[in-house]
C-alpha positions in Angstrom: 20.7 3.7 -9.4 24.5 4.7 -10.1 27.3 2.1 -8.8 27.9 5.6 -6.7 24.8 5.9 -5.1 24.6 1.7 -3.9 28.4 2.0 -2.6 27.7 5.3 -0.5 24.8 3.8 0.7 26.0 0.2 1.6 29.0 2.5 3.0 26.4 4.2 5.8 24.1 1.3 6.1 26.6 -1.4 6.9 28.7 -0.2 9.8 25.0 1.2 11.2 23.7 -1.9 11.2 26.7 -3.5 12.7 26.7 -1.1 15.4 23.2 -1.4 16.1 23.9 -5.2 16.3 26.5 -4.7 18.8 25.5 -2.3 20.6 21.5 -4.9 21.2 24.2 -7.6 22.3 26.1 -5.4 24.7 22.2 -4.8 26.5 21.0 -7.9 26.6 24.5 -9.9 26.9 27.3 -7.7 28.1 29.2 -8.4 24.9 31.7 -8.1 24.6 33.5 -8.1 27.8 31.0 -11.7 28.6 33.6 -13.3 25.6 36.2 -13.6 28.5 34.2 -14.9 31.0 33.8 -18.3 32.6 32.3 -21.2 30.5 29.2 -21.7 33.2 28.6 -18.1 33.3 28.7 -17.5 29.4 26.2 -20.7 29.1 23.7 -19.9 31.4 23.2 -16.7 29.9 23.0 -17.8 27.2 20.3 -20.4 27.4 18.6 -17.8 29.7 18.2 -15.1 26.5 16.3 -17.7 24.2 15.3 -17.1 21.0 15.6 -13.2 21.3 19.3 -13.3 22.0 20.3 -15.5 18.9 18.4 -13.5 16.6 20.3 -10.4 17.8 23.2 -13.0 16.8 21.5 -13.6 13.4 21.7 -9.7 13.0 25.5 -9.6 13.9 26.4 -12.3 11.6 24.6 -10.5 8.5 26.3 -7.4 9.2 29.4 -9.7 8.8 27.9 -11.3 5.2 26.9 -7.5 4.0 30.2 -6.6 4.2 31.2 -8.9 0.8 29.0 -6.6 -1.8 30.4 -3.6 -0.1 33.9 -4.5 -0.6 33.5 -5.7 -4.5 31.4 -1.8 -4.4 34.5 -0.3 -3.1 36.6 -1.4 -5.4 34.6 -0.9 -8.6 33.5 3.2 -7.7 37.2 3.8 -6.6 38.7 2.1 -10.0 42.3 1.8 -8.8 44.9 -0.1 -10.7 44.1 -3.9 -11.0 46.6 -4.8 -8.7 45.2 -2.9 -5.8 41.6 -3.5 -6.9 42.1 -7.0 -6.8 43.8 -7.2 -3.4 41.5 -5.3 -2.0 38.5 -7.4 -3.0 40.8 -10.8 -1.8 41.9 -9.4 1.3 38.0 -7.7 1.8 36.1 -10.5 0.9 38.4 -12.7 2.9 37.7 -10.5 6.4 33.8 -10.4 5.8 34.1 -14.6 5.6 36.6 -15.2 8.8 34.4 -12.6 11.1 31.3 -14.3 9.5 32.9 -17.7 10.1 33.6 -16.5 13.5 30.1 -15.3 14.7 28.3 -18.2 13.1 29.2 -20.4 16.0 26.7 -18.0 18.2 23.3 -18.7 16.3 24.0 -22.3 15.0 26.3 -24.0 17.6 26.0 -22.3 21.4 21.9 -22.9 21.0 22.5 -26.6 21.1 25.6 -26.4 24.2 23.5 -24.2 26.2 20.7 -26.1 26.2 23.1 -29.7 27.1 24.5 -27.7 29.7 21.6 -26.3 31.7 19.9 -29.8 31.3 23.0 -31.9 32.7 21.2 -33.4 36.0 22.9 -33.0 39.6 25.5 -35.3 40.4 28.1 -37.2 38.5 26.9 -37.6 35.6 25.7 -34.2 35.1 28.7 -33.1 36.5 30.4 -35.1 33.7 28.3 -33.4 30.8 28.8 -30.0 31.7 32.8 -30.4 32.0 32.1 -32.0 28.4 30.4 -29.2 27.4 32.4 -26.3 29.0 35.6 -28.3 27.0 34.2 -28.3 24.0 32.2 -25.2 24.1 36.3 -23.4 25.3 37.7 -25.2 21.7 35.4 -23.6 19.8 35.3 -20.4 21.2 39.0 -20.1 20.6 39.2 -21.4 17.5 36.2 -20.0 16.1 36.1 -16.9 18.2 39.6 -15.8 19.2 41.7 -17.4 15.8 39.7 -16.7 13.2 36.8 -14.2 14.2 38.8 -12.1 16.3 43.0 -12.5 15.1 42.1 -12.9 11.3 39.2 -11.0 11.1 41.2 -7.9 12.6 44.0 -8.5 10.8 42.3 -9.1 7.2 39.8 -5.7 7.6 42.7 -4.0 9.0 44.7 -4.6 5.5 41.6 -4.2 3.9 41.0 -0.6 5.2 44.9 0.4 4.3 44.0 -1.1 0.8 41.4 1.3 0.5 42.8 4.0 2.1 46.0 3.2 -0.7 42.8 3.2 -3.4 41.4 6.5 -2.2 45.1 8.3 -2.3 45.8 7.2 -5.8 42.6 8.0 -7.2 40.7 11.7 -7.2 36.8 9.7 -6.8 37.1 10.7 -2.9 39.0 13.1 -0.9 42.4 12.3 -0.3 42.2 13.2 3.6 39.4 10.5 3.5 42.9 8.2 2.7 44.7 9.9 4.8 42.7 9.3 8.1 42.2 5.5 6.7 46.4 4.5 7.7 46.3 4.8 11.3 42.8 2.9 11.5 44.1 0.1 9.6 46.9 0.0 11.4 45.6 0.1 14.6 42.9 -2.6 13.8 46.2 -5.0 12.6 47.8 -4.0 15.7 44.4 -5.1 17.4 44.8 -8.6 15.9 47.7 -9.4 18.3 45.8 -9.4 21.4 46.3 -13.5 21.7 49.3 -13.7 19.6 52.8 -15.0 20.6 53.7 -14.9 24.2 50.3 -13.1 25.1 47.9 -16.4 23.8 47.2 -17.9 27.3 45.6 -14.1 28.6 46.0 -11.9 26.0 47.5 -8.5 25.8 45.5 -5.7 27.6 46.6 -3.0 25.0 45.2 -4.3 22.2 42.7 -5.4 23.7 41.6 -1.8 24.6 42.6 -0.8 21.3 40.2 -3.2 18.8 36.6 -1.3 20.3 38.4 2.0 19.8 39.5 1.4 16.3 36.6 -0.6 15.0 34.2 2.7 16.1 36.8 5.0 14.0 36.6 2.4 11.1 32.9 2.4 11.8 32.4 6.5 11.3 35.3 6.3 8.2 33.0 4.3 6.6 30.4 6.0 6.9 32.5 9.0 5.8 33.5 7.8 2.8 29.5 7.2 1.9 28.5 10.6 2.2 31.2 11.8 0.3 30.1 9.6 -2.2 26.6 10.5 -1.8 26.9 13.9 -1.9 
């Protein structure tokens, strides 16, 4: 199988797979709109979607990891110059281990809160443990979640897409409007990364908040994009 053939096809399979992902954890979790809910609420849920839910975690977080041989792909079918080969790998590889990083907390470390948190006992001391649990459980969810899954994950794929999109322009392996439409994507996924930067940290800012499901189903269909065109 041609180096052509494995990229277009990692290109179609990997955002597919991701989206299925997503889309299972929007149905049986309300994700992602549950990621700015309440501690109890997120918790109870869940503990209440057992094994079933963190295996549609599991999925998630290999969509994550699949994006690594994809990126090194990329950059060996488009053979730009090594300076914007090698960035592109760096900054690619770097965005599939933050949003990996990041969604690894769902399968490995929520398992073990939820299930402290439903079993805290009535009454102080239970009390005690849950407000234990919601603390730490609100640390890593935005350190974990919001710092590094969300605000360096956006930002690295973001510069990762405008590194290919730069790739696909210089070179004549895909069409050039294929680069073309990859700018504003990139940019508006960077732009996504802001949502709890600066000033906007304690609740976030709205607009980019709106913008990151927008831009990651346009970066989602680009991908897949640039597979056919390498398929066919």
């Amino acid at each position: 199988m041609s180096a052509d053939t494995v990229t277009g096809v990692l290109l179609v399979a990997v955002p597919i797979a991701f989206n299925a992902a997503f889309l299972e954890l929007g149905r049986a979790f309300d994700y992602p709109d549950i990621l700015r809910r309440e501690p109890d609420e997120i918790l109870r849920r869940f503990a209440a979607g057992g094994s079933g839910l963190v295996l549609r975690w599991h999925a998630l977080l290999l969509s994550a990891v699949a994006m690594l041989p994809l990126v090194a792909m990329v950059a060996v079918v488009l053979e730009p110059s090594p300076a914007l080969a090698v960035s592109s790998v760096v900054v690619g590889s770097a965005a599939a281990l933050v949003q990996s990083l990041g969604l690894a907390r769902w399968p490995y470390a929520m398992p073990e809160l939820a299930r402290r948190y439903v079993a805290a006992p009535e009454g102080p001391a239970g009390a005690a443990t849950r407000t234990t649990v919601e603390t730490l459980f609100a640390t890593i969810h935005r350190l974990l979640g919001v710092g590094i899954g969300e605000h360096l994950g956006y930002l690295l794929t973001g510069g990762w897409t405008l590194l290919v999109a730069a790739g696909v322009l210089a070179t004549s392996v895909l069409p050039g409007w294929l680069g073309l439409i990859g700018i504003p994507i990139g940019i508006l996924l960077v732009l996504g990364s802001l949502e709890f930067a600066g000033t906007n940290e304690p609740r976030g800012w709205k607009l980019a908040g709106a913008i990151v499901p927008v831009a990651y189903l346009a970066w989602s269909a680009w991908l897949i994009a640039l597979g056919v065109a390498l398929l066919v």
